[in-house]
C-alpha positions in Angstrom: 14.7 -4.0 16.0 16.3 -0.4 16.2 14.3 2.6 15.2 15.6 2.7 11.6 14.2 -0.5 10.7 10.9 1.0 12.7 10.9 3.8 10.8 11.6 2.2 7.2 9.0 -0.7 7.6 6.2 2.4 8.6 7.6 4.7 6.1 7.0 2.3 3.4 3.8 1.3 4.3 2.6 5.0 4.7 4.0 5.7 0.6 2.3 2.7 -1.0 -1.1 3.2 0.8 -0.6 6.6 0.2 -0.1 6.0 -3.6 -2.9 3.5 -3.6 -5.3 5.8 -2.3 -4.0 8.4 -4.8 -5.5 6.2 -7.1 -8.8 5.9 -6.0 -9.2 9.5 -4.9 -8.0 10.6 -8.8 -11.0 8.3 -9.3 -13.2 9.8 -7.3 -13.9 7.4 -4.6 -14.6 7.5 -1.4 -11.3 6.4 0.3 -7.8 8.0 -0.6 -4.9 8.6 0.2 -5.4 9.7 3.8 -7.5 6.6 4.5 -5.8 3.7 2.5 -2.4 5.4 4.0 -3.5 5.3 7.9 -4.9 1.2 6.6 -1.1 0.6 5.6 0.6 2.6 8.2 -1.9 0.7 11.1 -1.5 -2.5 10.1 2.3 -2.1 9.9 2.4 -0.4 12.9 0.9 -3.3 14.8 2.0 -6.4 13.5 6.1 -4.8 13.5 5.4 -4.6 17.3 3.5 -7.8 17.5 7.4 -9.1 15.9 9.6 -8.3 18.2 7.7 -9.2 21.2 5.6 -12.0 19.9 6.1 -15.8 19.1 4.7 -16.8 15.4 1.4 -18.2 16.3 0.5 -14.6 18.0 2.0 -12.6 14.8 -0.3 -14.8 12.6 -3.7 -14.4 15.0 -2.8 -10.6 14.8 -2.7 -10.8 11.1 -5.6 -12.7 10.9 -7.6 -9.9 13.1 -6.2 -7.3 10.8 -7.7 -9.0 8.2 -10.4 -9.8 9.4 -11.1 -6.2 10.9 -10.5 -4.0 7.2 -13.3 -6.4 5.9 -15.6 -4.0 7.9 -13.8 -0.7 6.5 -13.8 -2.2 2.9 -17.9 -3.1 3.1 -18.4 0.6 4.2 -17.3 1.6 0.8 -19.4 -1.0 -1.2 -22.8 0.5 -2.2 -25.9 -0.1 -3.7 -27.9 3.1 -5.0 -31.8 2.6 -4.1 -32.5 2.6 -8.0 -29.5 0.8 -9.7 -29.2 -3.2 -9.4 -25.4 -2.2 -9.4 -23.1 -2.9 -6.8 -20.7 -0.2 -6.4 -17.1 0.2 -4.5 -16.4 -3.0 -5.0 -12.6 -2.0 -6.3 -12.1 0.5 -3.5 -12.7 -2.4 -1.1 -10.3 -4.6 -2.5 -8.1 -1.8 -2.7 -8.8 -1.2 1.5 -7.3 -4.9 1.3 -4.6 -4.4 -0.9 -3.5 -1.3 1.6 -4.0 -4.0 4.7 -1.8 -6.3 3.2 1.2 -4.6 2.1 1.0 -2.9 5.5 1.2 -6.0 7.2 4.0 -7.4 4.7 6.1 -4.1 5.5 5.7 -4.9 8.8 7.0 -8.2 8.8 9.5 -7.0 6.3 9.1 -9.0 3.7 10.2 -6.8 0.4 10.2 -8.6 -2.3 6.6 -10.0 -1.9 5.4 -6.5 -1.1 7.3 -4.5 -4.1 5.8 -7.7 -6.0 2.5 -7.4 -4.8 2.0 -3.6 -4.6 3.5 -3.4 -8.6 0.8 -5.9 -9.6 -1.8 -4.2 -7.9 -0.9 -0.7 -9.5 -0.7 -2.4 -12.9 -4.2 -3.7 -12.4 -5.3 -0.7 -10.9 -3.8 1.7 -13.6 -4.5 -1.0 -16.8 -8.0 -2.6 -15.5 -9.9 0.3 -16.5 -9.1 0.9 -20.5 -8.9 -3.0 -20.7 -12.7 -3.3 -19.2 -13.9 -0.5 -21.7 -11.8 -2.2 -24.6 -13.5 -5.4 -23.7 -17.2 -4.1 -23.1 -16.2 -2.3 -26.9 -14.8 -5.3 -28.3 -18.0 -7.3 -27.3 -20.7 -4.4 -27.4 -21.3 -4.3 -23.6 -22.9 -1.0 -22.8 -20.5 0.6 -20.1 -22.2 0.5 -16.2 -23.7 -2.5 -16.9 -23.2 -5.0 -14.3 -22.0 -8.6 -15.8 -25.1 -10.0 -13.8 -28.0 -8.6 -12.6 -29.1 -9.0 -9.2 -32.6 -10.5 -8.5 -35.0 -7.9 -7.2 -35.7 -8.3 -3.4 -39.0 -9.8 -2.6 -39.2 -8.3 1.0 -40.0 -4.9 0.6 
C-alpha cells in the first residue's frame, strides 16, 4: 500500500467522523467533532496497518477489539440524571459506533459500504429528530418522555 492510499483511507475517515461529530456537537452533546474524528481516524489507522501486514483472521480479531473497545467510549456518554428515569446519550453512543465503523471500513477500503453507510446514518441523524417530534405530535406523546419507564431501584 503506498502512502496515497494511506493518506486517502485516513483522510476519509478523519471528514466523516469529523462531520458526525459536527452533528452532535450542533446538538449539544458531549462528543464532537474532535472526539468522533480521532474514533474514525484510530480505528482506520489501525486496522489499514493491521492489512498490509496481517492475514484475515488477525484483521477480523483487530476489528472485533475495535469494537469491542468504543463500547466503553460510547457508555461514557450514556447518562442517567439522579432525578430523571431517563436514559440519556443513548444517540451519541451509537453515533461513537457509527464513527468506529466507517473508520474501520475506510481502513479496509471498502467505499461503497462506507459512502452507503455513513449517508444513511446522516439521514437518520439529520431526519430522526423532526420525525420523533412529528410522531410524539401525531400521537400526543409529551416530548422527553421516555417510551418506557424504568423501574425504580430497590437498593438504595
Amino acid at each position: 500500500m503506498d502512502a496515497t492510499d494511506i493518506v486517502l483511507r485516513l483522510g476519509v475517515a478523519a471528514v466523516l467522523g469529523g462531520g458526525l461529530g459536527l452533528n452532535r456537537f450542533l446538538h449539544r452533546k458531549s462528543a464532537g467533532v474532535r472526539t468522533l474524528g480521532l474514533v474514525s481516524i484510530v480505528a482506520a489507522s489501525i486496522v489499514t496497518g493491521a492489512t498490509d501486514r496481517l492475514d484475515p483472521a488477525s484483521v477480523s480479531r483487530i476489528i472485533q477489539g475495535i469494537l469491542t473497545g468504543i463500547g466503553f467510549i460510547g457508555a461514557g456518554v450514556i447518562v442517567r440524571g439522579q432525578g430523571h428515569k431517563a436514559v440519556h446519550g443513548l444517540t451519541t453512543a451509537a453515533t461513537v459506533w457509527v464513527a468506529a465503523a466507517c473508520g474501520i471500513l475506510c481502513g479496509l477500503g471498502v467505499w461503497l459500504v462506507t459512502a452507503i453507510g455513513y449517508g444513511l446514518a446522516v439521514a437518520l441523524l439529520t431526519l430522526g429528530g423532526p420525525l420523533e417530534k412529528w410522531a410524539a405530535d401525531r400521537y400526543g406523546i409529551s416530548e422527553g418522555t421516555p417510551p418506557t419507564t424504568m423501574p425504580e431501584r430497590t437498593d438504595k
